[in-house]
TILOLO-355082 format. One record per atom (N, C-alpha, C): atom name; chain; x, y, z; residue in three letters. Coordinates in Angstrom, 2 decimals. Each point is the difference from the previous one (the first is absolute). Layout:
TILOLO-355082
R   atom   chain        xx        yy        zz   res
R     CA       A         X         Y         Z   Ala
...
***
This chain:
TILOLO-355082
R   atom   chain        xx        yy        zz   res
R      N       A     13.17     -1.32      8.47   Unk
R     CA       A     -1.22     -0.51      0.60   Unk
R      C       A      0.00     -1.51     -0.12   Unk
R      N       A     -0.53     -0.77      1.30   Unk
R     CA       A      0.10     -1.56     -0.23   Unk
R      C       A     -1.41     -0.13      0.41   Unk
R      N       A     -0.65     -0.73     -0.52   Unk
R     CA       A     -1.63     -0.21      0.23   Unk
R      C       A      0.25     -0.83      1.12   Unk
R      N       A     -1.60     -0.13      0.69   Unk
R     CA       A      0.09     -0.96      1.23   Unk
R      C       A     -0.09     -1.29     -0.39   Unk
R      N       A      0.67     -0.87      0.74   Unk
R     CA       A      0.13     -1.61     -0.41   Unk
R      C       A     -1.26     -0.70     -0.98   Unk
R      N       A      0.60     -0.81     -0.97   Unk
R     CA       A     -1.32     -0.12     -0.64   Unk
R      C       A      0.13     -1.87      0.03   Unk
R      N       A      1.17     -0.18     -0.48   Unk
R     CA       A      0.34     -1.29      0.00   Unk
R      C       A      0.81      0.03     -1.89   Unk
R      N       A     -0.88      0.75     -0.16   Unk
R     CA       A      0.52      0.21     -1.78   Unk
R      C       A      1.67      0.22     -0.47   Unk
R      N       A      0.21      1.12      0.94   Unk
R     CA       A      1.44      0.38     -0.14   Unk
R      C       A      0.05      1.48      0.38   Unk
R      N       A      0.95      0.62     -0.82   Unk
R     CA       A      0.34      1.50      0.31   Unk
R      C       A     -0.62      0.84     -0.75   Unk
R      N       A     -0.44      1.14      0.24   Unk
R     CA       A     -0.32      1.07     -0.47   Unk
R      C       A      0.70      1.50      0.35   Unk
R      N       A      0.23      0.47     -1.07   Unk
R     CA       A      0.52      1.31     -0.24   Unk
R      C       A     -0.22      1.00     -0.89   Unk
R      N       A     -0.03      1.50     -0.14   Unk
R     CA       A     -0.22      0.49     -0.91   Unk
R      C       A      1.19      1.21     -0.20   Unk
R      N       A      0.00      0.09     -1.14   Unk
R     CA       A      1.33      1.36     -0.49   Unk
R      C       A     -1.10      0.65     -0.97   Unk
R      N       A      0.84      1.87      0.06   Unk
R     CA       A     -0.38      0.53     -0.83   Unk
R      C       A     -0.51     -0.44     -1.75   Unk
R      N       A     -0.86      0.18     -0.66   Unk
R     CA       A      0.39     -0.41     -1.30   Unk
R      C       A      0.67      0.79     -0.78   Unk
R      N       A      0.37     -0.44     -0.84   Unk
R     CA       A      0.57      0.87     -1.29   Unk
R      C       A     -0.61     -0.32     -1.02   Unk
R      N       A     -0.74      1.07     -0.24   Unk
R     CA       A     -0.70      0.36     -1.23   Unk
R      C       A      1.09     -0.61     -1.22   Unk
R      N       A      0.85      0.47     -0.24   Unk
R     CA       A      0.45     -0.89     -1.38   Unk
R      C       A      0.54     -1.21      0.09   Unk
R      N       A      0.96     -0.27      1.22   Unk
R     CA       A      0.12     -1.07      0.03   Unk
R      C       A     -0.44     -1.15      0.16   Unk
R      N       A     -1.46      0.37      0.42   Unk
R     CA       A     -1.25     -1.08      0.77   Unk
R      C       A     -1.25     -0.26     -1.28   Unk
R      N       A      0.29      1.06     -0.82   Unk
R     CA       A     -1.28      0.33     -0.77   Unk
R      C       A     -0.12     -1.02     -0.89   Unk
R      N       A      0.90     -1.21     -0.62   Unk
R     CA       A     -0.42     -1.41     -0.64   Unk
R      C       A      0.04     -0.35      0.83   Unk
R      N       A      0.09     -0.46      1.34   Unk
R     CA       A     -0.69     -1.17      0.76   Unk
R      C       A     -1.61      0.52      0.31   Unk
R      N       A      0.12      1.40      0.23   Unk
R     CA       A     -1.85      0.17      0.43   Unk
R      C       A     -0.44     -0.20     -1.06   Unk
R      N       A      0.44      0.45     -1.08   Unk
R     CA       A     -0.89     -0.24     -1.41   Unk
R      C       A     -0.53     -0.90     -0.11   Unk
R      N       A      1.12     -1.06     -0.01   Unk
R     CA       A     -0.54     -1.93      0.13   Unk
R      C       A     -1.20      0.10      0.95   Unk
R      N       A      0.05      0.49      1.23   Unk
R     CA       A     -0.96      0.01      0.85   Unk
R      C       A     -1.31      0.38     -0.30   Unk
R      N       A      0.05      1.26     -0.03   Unk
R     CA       A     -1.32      0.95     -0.37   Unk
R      C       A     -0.93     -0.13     -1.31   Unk
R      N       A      0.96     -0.73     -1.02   Unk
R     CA       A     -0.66     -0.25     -1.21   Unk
R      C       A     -0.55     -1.29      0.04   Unk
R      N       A      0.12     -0.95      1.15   Unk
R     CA       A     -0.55     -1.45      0.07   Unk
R      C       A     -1.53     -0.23      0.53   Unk
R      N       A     -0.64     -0.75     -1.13   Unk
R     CA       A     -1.26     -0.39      0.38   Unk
R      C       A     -0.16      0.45      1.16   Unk
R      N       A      0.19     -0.77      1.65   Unk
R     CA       A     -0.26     -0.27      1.51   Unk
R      C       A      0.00      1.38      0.19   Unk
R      N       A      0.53      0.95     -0.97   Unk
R     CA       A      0.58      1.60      0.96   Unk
R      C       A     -1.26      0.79     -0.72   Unk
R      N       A     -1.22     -0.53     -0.70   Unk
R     CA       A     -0.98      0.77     -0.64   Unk
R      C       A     -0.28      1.27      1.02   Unk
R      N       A     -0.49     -0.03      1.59   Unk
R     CA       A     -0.25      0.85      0.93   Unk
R      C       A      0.97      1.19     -0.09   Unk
R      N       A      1.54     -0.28     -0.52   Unk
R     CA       A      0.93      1.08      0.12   Unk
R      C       A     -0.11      1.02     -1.28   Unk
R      N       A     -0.64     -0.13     -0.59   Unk
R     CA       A     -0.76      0.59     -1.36   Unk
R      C       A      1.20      0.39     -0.81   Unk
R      N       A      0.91     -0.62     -0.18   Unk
R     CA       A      1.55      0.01     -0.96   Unk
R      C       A     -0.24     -0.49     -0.71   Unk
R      N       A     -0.85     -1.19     -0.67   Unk
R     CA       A     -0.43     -1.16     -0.73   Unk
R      C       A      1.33      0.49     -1.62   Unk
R      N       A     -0.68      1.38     -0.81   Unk
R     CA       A     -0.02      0.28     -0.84   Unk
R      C       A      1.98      0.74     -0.60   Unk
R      N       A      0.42      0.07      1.73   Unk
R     CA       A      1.18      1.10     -0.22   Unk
R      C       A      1.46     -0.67     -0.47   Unk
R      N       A      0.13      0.81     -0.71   Unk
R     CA       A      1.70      0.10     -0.42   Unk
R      C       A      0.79      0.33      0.95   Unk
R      N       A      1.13     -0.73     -0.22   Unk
R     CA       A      1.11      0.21      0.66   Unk
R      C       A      0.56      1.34      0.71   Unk
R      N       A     -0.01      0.42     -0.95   Unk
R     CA       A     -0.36      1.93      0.01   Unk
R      C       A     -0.89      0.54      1.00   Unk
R      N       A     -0.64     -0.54     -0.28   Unk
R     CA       A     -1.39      0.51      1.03   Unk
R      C       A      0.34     -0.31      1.28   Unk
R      N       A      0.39     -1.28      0.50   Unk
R     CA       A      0.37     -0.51      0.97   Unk
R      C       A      1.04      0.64      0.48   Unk
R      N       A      1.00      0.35     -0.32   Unk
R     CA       A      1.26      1.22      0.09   Unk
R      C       A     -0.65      1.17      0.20   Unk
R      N       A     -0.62      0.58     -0.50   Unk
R     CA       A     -0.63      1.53      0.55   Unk
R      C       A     -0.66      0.17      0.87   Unk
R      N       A     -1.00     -1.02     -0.05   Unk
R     CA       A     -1.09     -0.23      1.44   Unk
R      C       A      0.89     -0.03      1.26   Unk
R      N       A      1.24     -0.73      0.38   Unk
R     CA       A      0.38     -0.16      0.69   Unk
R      C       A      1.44      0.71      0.33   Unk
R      N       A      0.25      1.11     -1.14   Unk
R     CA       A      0.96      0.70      0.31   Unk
R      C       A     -0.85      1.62      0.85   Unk
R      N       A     -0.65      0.12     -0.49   Unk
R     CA       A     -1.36      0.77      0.35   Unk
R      C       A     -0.57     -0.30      1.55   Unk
R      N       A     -0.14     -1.03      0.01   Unk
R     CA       A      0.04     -0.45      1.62   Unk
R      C       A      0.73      0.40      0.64   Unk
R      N       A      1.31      0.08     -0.41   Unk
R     CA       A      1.73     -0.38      0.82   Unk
R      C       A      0.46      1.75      0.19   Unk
R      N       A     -0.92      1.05     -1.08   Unk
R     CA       A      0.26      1.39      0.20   Unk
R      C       A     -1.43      0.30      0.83   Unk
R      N       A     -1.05     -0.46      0.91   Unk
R     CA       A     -0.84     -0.06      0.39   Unk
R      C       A      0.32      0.30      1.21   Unk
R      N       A     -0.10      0.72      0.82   Unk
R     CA       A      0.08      0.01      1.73   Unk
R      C       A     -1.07     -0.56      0.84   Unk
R      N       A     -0.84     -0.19     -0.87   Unk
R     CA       A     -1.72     -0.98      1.01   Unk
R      C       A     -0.28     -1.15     -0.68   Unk
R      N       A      1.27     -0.53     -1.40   Unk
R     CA       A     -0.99     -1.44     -0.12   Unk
R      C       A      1.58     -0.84     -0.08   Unk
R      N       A      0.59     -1.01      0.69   Unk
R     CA       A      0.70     -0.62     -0.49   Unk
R      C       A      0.22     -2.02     -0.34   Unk
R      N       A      0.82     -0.04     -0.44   Unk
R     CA       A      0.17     -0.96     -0.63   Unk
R      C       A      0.85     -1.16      1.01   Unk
R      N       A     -0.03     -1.15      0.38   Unk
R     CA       A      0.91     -0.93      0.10   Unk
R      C       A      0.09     -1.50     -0.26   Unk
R      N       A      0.93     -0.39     -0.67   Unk
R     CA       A      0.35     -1.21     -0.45   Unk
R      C       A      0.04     -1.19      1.34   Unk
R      N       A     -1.10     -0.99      0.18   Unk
R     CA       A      0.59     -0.69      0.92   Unk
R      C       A      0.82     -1.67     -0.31   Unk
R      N       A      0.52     -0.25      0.96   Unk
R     CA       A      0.29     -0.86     -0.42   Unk
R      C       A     -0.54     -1.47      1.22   Unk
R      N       A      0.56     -0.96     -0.74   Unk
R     CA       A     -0.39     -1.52      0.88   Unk
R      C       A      1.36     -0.66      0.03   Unk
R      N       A      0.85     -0.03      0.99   Unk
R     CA       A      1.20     -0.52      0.24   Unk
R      C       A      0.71      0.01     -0.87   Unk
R      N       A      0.00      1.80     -0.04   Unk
R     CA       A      1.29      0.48     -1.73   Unk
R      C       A     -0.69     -0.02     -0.91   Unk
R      N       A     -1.27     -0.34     -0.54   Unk
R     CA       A     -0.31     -0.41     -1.28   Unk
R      C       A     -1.01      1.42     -0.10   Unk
R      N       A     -0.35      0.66     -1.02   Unk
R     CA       A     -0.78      0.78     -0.17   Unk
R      C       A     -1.45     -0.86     -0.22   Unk
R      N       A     -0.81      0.30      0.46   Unk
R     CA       A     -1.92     -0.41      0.61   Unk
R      C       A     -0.89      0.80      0.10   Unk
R      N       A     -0.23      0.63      0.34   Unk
R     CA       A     -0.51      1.51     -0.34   Unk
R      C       A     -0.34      1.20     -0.01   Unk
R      N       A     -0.48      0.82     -0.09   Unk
R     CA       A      0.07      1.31     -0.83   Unk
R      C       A     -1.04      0.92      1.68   Unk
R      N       A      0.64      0.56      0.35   Unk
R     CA       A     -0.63      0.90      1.70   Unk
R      C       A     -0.15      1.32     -0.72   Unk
R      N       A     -1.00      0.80     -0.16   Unk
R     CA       A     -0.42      1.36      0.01   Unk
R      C       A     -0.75      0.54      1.33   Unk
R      N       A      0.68      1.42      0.68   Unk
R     CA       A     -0.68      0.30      1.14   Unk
R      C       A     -0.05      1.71     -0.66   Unk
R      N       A     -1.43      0.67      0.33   Unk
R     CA       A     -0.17      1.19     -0.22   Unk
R      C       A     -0.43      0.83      1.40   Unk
R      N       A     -0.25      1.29     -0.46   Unk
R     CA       A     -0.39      1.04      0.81   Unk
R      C       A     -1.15      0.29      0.10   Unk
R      N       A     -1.48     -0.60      0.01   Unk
R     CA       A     -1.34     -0.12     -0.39   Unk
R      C       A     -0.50      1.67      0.42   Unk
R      N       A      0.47      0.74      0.59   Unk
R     CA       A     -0.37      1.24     -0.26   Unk
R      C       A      0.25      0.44     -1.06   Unk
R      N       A      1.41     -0.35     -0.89   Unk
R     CA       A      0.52      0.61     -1.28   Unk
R      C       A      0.21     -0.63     -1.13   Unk
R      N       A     -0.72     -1.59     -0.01   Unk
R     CA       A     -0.39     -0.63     -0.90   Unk
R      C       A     -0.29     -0.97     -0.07   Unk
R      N       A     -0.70     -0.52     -0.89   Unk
R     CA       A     -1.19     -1.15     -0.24   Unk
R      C       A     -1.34      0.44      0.50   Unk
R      N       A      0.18      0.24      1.18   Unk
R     CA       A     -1.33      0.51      0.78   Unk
R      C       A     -0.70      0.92      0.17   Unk
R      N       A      0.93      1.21     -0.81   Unk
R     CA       A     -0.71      1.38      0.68   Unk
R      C       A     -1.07      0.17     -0.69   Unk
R      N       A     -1.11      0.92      1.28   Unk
R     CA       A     -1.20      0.20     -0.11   Unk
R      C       A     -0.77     -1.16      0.21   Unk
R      N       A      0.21     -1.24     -0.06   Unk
R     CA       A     -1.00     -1.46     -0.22   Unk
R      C       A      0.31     -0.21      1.71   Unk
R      N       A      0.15      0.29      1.23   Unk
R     CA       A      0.32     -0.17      1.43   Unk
R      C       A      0.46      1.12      0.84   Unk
R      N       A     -0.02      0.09      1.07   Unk
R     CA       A      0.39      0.85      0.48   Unk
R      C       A      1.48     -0.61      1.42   Unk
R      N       A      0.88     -0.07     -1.24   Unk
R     CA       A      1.45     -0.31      0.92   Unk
R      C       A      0.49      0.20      1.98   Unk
R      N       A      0.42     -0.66     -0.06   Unk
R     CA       A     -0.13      0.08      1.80   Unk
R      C       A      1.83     -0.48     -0.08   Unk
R      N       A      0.24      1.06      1.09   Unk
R     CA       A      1.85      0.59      0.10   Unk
R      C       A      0.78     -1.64      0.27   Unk
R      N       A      0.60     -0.65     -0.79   Unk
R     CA       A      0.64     -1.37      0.07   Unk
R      C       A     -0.34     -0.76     -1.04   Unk
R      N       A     -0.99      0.69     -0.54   Unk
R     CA       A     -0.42     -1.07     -1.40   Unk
R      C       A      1.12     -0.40     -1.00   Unk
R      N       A      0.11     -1.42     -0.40   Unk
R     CA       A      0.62     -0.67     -1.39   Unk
R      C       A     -0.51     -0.29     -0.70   Unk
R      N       A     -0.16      0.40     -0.96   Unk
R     CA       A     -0.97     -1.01     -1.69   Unk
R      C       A      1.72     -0.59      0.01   Unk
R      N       A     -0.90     -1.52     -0.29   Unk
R     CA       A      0.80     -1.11     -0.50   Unk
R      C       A     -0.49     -0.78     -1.15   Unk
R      N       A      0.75     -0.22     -1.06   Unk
R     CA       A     -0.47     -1.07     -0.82   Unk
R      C       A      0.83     -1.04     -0.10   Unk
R      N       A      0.16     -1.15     -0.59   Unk
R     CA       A      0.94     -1.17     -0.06   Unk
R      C       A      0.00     -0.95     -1.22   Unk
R      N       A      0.73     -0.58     -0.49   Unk
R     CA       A     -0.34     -1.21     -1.21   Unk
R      C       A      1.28     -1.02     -0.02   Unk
R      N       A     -0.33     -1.15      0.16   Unk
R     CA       A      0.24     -0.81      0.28   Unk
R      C       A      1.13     -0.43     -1.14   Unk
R      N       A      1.08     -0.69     -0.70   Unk
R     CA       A      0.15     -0.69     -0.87   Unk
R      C       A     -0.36     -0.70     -1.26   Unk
R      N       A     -0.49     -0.20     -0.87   Unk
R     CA       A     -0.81     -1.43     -0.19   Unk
R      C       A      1.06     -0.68      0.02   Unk
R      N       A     -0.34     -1.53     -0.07   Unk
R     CA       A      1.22     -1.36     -0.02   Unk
R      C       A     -0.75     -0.93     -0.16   Unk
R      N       A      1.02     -1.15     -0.43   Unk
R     CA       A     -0.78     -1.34     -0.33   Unk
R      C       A     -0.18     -0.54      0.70   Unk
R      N       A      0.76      0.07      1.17   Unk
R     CA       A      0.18     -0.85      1.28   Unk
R      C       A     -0.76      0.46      1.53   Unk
R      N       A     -1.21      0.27      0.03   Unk
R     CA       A     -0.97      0.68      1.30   Unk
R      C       A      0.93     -0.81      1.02   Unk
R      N       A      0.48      0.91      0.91   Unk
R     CA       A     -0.18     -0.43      1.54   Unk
R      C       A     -1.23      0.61      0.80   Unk
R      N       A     -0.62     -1.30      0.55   Unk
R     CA       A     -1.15      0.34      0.84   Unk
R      C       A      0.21      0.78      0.99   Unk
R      N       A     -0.60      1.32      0.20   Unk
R     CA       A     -0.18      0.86      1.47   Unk
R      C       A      1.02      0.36     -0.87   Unk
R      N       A      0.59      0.46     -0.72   Unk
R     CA       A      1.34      1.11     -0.32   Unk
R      C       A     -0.76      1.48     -0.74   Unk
R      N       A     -1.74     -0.03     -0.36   Unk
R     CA       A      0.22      1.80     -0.42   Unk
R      C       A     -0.60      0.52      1.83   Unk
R      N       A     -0.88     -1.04      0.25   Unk
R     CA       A     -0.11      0.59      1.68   Unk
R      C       A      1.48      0.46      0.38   Unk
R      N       A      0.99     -1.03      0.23   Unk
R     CA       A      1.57      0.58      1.06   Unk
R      C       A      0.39      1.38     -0.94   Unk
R      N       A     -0.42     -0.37     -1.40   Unk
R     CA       A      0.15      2.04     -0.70   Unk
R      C       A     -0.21      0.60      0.84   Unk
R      N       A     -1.77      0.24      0.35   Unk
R     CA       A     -0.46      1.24      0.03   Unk
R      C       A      0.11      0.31      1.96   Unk
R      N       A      0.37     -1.36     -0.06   Unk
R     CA       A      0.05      0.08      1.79   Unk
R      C       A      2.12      1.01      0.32   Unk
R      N       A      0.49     -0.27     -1.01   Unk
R     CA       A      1.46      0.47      0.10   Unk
R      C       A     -0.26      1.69     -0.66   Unk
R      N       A     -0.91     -0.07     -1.03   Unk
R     CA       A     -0.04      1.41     -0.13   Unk
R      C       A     -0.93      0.87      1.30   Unk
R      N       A     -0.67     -0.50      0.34   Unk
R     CA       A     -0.47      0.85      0.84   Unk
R      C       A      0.62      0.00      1.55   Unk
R      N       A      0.77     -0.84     -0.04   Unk
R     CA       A      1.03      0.38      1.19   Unk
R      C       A      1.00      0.75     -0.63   Unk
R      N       A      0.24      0.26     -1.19   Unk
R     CA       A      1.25      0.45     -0.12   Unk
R      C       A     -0.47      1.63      0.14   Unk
R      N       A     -1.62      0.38      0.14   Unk
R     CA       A     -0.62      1.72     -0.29   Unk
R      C       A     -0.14     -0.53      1.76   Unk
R      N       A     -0.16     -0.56      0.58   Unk
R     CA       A     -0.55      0.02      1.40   Unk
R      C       A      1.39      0.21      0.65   Unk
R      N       A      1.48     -0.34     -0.41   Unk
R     CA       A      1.25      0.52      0.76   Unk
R      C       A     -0.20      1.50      0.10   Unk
R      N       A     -0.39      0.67     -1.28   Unk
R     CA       A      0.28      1.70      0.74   Unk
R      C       A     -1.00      0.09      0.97   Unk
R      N       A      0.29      0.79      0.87   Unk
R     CA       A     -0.96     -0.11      1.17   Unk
R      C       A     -0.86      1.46     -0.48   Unk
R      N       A      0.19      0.51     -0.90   Unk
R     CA       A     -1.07      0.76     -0.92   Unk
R      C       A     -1.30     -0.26     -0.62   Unk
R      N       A      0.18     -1.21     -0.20   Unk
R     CA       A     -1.17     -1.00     -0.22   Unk
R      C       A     -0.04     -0.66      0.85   Unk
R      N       A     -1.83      1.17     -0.07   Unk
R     CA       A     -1.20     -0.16      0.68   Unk
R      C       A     -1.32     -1.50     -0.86   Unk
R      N       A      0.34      0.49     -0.90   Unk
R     CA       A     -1.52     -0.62     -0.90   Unk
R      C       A      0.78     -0.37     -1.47   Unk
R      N       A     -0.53     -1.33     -0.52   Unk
R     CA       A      0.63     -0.19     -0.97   Unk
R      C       A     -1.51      0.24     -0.82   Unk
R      N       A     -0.18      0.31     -1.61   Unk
R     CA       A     -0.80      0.44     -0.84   Unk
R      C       A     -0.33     -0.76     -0.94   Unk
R      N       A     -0.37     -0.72     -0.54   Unk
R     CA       A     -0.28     -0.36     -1.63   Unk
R      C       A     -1.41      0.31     -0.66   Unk
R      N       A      0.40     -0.33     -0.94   Unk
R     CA       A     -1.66      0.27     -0.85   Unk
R      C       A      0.35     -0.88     -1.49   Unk
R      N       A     -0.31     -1.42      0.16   Unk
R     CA       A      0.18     -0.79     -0.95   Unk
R      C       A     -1.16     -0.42     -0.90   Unk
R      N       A      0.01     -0.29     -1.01   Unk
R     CA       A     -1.26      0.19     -0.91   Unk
R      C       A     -1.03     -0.93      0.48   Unk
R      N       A     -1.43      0.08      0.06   Unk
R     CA       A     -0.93     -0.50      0.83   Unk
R      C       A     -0.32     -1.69     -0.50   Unk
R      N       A      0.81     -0.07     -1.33   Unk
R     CA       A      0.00     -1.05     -0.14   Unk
R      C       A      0.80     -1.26     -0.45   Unk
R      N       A      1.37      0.69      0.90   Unk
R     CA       A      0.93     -0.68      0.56   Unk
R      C       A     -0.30     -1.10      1.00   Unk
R      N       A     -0.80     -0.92      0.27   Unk
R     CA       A      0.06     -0.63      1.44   Unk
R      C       A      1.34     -0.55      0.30   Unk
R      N       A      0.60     -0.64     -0.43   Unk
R     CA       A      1.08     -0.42      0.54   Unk
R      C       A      0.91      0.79      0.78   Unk
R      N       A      0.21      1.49     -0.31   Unk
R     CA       A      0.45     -0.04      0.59   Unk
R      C       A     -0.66      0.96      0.98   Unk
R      N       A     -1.75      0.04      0.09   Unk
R     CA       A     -0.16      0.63      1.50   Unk
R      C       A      0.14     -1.27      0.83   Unk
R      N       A     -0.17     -1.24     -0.20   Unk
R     CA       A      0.13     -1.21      1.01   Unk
R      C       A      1.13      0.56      0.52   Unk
R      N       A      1.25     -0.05     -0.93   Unk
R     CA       A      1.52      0.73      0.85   Unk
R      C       A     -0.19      1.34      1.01   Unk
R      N       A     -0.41      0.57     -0.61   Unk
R     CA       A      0.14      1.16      0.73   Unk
R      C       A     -0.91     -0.09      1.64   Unk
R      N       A     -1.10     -0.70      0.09   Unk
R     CA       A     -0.95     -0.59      0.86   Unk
R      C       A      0.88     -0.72      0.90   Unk
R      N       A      0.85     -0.71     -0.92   Unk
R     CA       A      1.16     -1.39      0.76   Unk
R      C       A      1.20      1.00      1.32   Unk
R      N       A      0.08      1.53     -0.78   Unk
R     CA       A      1.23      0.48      0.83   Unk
R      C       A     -0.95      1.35      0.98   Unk
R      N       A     -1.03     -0.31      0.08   Unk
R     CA       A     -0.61      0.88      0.90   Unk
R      C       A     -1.21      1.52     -0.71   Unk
R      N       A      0.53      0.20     -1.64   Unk
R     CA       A     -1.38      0.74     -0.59   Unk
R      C       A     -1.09     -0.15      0.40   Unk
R      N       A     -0.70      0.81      0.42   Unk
R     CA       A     -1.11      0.75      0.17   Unk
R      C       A     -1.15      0.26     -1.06   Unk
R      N       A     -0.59     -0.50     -1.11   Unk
R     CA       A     -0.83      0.95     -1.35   Unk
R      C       A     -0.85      1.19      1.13   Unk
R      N       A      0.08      0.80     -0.81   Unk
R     CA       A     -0.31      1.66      0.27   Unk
R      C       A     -1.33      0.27     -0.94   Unk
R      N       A      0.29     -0.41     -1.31   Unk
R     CA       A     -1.10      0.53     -1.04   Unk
R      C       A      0.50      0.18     -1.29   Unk
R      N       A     -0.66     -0.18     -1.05   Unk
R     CA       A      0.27      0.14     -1.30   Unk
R      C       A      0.04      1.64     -0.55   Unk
R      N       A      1.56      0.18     -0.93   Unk
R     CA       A     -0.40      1.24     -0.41   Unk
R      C       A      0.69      0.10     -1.50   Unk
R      N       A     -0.04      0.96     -0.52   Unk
R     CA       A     -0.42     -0.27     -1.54   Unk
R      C       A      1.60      1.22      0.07   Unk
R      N       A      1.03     -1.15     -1.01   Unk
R     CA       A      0.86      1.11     -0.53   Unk
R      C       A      0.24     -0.19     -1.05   Unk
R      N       A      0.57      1.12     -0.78   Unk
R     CA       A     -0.20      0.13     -1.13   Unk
R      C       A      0.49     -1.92     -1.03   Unk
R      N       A      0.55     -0.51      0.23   Unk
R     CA       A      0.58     -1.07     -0.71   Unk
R      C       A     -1.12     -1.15      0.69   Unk
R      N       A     -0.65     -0.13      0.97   Unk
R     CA       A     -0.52     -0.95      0.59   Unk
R      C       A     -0.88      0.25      1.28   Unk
R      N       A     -1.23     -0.83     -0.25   Unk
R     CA       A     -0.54     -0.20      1.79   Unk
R      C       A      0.61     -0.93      0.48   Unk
R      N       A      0.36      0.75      1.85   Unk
R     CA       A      0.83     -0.55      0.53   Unk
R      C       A     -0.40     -0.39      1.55   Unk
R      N       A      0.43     -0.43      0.62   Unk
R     CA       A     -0.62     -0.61      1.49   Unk
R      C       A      1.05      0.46      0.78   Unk
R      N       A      0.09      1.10      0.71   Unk
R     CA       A      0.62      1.10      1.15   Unk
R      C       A     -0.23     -1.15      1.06   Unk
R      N       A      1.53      0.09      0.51   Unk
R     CA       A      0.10     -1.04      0.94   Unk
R      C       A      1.04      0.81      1.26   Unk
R      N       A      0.15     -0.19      1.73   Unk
R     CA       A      0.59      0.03      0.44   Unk
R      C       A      0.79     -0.86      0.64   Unk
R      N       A      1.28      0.22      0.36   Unk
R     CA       A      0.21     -0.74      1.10   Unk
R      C       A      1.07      1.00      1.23   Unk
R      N       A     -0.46     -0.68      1.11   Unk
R     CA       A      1.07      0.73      1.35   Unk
R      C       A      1.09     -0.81      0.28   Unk
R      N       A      1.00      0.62      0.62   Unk
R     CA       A      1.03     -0.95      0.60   Unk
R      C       A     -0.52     -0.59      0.86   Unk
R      N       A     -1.00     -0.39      0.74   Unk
R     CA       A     -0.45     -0.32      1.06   Unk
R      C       A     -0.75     -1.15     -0.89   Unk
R      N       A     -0.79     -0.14     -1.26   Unk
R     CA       A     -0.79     -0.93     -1.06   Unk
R      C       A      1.44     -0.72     -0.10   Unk
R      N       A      0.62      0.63     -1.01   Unk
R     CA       A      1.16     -0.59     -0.25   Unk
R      C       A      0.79     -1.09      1.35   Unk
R      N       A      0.54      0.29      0.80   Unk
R     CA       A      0.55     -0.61      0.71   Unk
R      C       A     -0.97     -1.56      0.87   Unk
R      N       A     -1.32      0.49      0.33   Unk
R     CA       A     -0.85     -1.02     -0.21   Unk
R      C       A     -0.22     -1.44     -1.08   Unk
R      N       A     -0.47      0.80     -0.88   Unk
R     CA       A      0.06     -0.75     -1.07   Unk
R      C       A      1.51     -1.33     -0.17   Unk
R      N       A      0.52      0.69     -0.16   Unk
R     CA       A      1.63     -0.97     -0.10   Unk
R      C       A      0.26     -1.04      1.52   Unk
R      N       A     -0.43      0.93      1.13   Unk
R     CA       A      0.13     -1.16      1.16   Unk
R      C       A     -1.12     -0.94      0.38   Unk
R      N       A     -0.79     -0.11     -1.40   Unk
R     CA       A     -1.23     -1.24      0.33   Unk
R      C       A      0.50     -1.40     -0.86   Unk
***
């Protein structure tokens, strides 16, 4: 997958590997900026199971992205009929739950977690299976509903899951593709 032109550079994503990936997410997930990814607290270990557990998962998976070769960050896409969501919506045939997390680094490039979430969601908008992309990010995240707002999300409504209230968001390929050509 190559995201659409950003000016930033390249984007790509590969499978992850749970063990081989699991100290770089660690670094990730356990960093201050990643509080929303609720890892704050986990071991290495933890980080290895969570995500080997994913990788034996048929509705939630994992991918490592990268920024011109370099690993950047961390793409989860699920099956919102068969998890995260069930019972809290009523799924419609094309749906993706997506989540995303960025890096941290010392060095911000400006407009680089937007060209993220704009490369991940082209990279769920290539299968032509996806219909509707999904999230439900904690309600008091703003940053990143501005993003999600930025690539065409929709807010839907707040709903309560077990770890967090969250702000049910859509978007269409038709939002999506808008959004990016303004």
């Amino acid at each position: 997958m190559t995201a659409p032109r950003t000016g930033i550079g390249t984007f790509t994503v590969r499978p992850l590997d749970p063990l081989d990936d699991a100290e770089l997410l660690h670094g990730w997930v356990t960093h201050p900026k990643a509080a929303f990814w609720m890892m704050q607290d986990a071991k290495l270990e933890d980080v290895e199971r969570a995500y080997m557990e994913m990788a034996a998962d048929e509705h939630h998976h994992a991918l490592l992205g990268l920024h011109d070769g370099v690993p950047a960050f961390l793409m989860e896409h699920y099956d919102p009929a068969h998890r995260e969501l069930v019972g809290l919506y009523e799924p419609l045939p094309g749906d993706v739950g997506m989540h995303f997390l960025v890096a941290p680094t010392d060095t911000p490039v400006h407009g680089f977690t937007r060209a993220v979430i704009t490369a991940v969601m082209a990279h769920l908008f290539a299968d032509p299976a996806t219909a509707r992309v999904v999230v439900e990010p904690d309600v008091g995240n703003k940053a990143v509903h501005a993003l999600n707002e930025a690539v065409g999300f929709v807010p839907d409504r707040e709903i309560e899951k077990p770890e967090k209230t969250a702000l049910l968001s859509f978007c269409t390929r038709a939002q999506f593709e808008k959004a990016v050509a303004a």
